[in-house]
C-alpha positions in Angstrom: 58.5 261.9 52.6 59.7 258.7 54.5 56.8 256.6 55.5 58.7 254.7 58.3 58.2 254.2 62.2 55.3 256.3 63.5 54.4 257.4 60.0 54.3 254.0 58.9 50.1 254.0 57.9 47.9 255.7 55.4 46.6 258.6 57.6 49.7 259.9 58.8 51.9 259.4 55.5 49.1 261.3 53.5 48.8 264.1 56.1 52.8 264.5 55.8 52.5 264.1 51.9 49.5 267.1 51.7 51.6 269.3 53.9 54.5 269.0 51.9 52.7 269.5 48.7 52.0 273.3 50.3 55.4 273.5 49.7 56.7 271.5 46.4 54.8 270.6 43.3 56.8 267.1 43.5 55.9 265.1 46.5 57.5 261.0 46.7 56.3 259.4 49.3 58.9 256.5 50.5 57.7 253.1 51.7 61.1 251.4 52.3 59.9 247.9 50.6 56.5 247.9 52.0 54.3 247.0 49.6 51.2 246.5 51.4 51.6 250.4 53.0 52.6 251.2 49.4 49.2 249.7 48.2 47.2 251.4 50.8 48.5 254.5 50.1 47.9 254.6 46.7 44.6 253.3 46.9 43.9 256.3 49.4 45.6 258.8 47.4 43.0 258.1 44.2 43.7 260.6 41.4 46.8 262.6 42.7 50.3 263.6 41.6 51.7 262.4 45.1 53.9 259.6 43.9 54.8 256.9 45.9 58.1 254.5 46.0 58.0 251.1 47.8 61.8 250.2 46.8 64.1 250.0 50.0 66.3 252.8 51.1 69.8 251.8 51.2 71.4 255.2 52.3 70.5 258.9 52.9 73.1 261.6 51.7 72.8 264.9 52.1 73.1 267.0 48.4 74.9 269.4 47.1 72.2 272.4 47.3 71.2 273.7 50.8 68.4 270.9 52.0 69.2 268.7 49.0 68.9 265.1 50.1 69.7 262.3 47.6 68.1 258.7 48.4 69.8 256.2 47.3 67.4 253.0 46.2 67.9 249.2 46.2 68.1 248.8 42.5 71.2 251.1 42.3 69.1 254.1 41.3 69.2 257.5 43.3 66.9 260.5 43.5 67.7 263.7 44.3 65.1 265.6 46.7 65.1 269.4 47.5 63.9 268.3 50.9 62.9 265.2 53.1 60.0 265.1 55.6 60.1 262.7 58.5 58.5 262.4 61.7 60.8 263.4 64.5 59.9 260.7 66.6 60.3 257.6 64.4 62.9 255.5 65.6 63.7 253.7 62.3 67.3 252.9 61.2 67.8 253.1 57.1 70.1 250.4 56.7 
């Protein structure tokens, strides 16, 4: 889950996060390098196995498998998602 433009706060991020977790036992939620929404988020999420990631995005490709997505990560590291939710309306470039 990409926590970026309009879903860039606690409230909407967890929302997305819970309504995703209908739908995978392994939710990620993606900060992009902000730490203090990555800090926020965890303090709202308490005890929960809704992880959260503040390392930057460098690129998006899509996977092998049908709605695979594999994010690739700042420190050279990638992880492979079955799916990725957004908000439709955030305007945010992953550089």
């Amino acid at each position: 889950m990409l926590a970026m433009g309009d879903v860039a706060n606690p409230g909407a991020a967890l929302h997305l996060a819970r309504m995703a977790k209908r739908l995978t036992p392994n939710v990620t939620i993606y900060t992009d390098g902000a730490e203090e929404l990555s800090e926020q988020i965890r303090l709202a999420l308490g005890e929960s196995d809704i992880k959260v990631d503040n390392r930057r995005i460098v690129r998006l490709e899509k996977g092998p498998q049908k709605s695979e997505v594999i994010v690739h990560l700042e420190d050279g590291t990638s992880k492979r998602e079955g799916f990725l939710v957004l908000s439709l309306h955030s305007r945010t470039t992953v550089a």
